[in-house]
C-alpha positions, 0 to 999 in steps of 0.5 A: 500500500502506497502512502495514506493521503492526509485528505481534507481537513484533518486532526494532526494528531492523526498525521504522520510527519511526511502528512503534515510536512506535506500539509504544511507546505500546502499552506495549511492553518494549524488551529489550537482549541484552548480550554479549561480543565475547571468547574462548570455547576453540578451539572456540566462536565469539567471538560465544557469549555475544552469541549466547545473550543474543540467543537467548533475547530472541527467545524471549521475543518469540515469547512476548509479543507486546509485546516488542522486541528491541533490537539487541545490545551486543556488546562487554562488560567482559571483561578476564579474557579478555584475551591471548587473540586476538580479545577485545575489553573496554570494561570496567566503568566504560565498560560501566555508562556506556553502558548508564545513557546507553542507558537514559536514550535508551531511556526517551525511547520506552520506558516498560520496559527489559529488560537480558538479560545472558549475560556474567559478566563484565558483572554488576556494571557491569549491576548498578550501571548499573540501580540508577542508571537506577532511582534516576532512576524509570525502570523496568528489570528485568535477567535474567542466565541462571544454569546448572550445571556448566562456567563457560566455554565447557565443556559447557553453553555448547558444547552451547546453541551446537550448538543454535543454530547447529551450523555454527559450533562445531568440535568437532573442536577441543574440548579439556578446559581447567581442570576445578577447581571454580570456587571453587578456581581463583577467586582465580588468576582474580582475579589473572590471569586465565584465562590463569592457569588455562587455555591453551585459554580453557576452564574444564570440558570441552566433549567430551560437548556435545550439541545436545539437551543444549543446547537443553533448557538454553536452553529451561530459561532462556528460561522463566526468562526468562519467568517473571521478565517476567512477574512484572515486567509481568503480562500476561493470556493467553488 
């Protein structure tokens, strides 16, 4: 048998390295889904906003057909969740070290970096780690999804994770947390915290999740996500 095509899209993990040498030179956008490993309510999975950023990078692979998804980073700067078992933060300043140290390896293969970031908390470190990839003329772009309503494990995040994998939400332990604003609660959460605010770990209410719901919300955002790229990297369709 003759060299197995890497094809359209693919997962780099998958790839041999004559695959993604060959990719690579084809000019191929190598895409990095950026996580958290942290609380998500009594009803979520640690894994939701590793999973999301994951979602939405395979959608855009099944859009263009030079995209890599890169394995994900699923530990992120989530220190706002800490005392709540399970979560696990390397906070910000080792986060933008490792994403400069990843990009700087990445470039080695890669000529265009895609940073898809699906934590809140991870902004600023992303933010800074690609000013400075890009002061050293290397091309990145960062996507951050952006939606309305509940900010943490409430109603949108409940509802994209029902339709991603249903079998992992227990609704049957879905419980309203702070309902405030964000713009109220913010500085208690500056200072605390969502313990401060929150026994549960939910910031709105995730009781009328639904997969519908949900799955028109991530295919809202992996246009978005569409969009962006290609504004970044124009590519000719048929």
């Amino acid at each position: 048998m003759g060299e197995r095509d890497p094809g359209a899209g693919a997962r780099l993990a998958d790839l041999t390295w004559p695959e993604a040498g060959q990719r690579a030179r084809a000019g191929a956008v190598l895409a990095v889904p950026l996580g958290s490993t942290e609380q998500h309510g009594p009803h979520l999975p640690l894994s939701t906003d590793t999973d999301i950023a994951v979602a939405l990078c395979e959608r855009l692979m099944t859009a263009r057909d030079d995209v890599l998804v890169a394995p994900a980073l699923a530990y992120g700067s989530a220190g706002e969740h800490a005392g709540y078992p399970g979560t696990l933060s390397i906070g910000q300043d080792a986060l933008e070290l490792l994403l400069v140290e990843l990009g700087r390896s990445a470039a080695e293969t890669f000529d265009h970096l895609l940073l898809v970031s699906a934590h809140g908390g991870n902004a600023e470190s992303v933010t800074r780690a690609a000013r400075r990839l890009r002061a050293e003329s290397r091309d990145v772009h960062v996507f951050m999804p952006k939606w309305d309503g509940d900010p943490h494990a409430g109603r949108p995040e409940t509802s994209m994770l029902l339709a991603l994998t249903p079998g992992r939400v227990r609704m049957d332990r879905a419980i309203p947390g702070d309902t405030r604003p964000l713009t109220e609660i913010w500085p208690l959460l500056r200072a605390g915290g969502v313990r401060a605010v929150s026994d549960s770990g939910v910031l709105g209410d995730p009781t009328g999740a639904c997969i519908g719901e949900g799955a028109a919300l991530l295919d809202d955002l992996a246009a978005a996500l569409l969009r962006e790229v290609d504004a970044w990297r124009p590519v000719v369709r048929a």
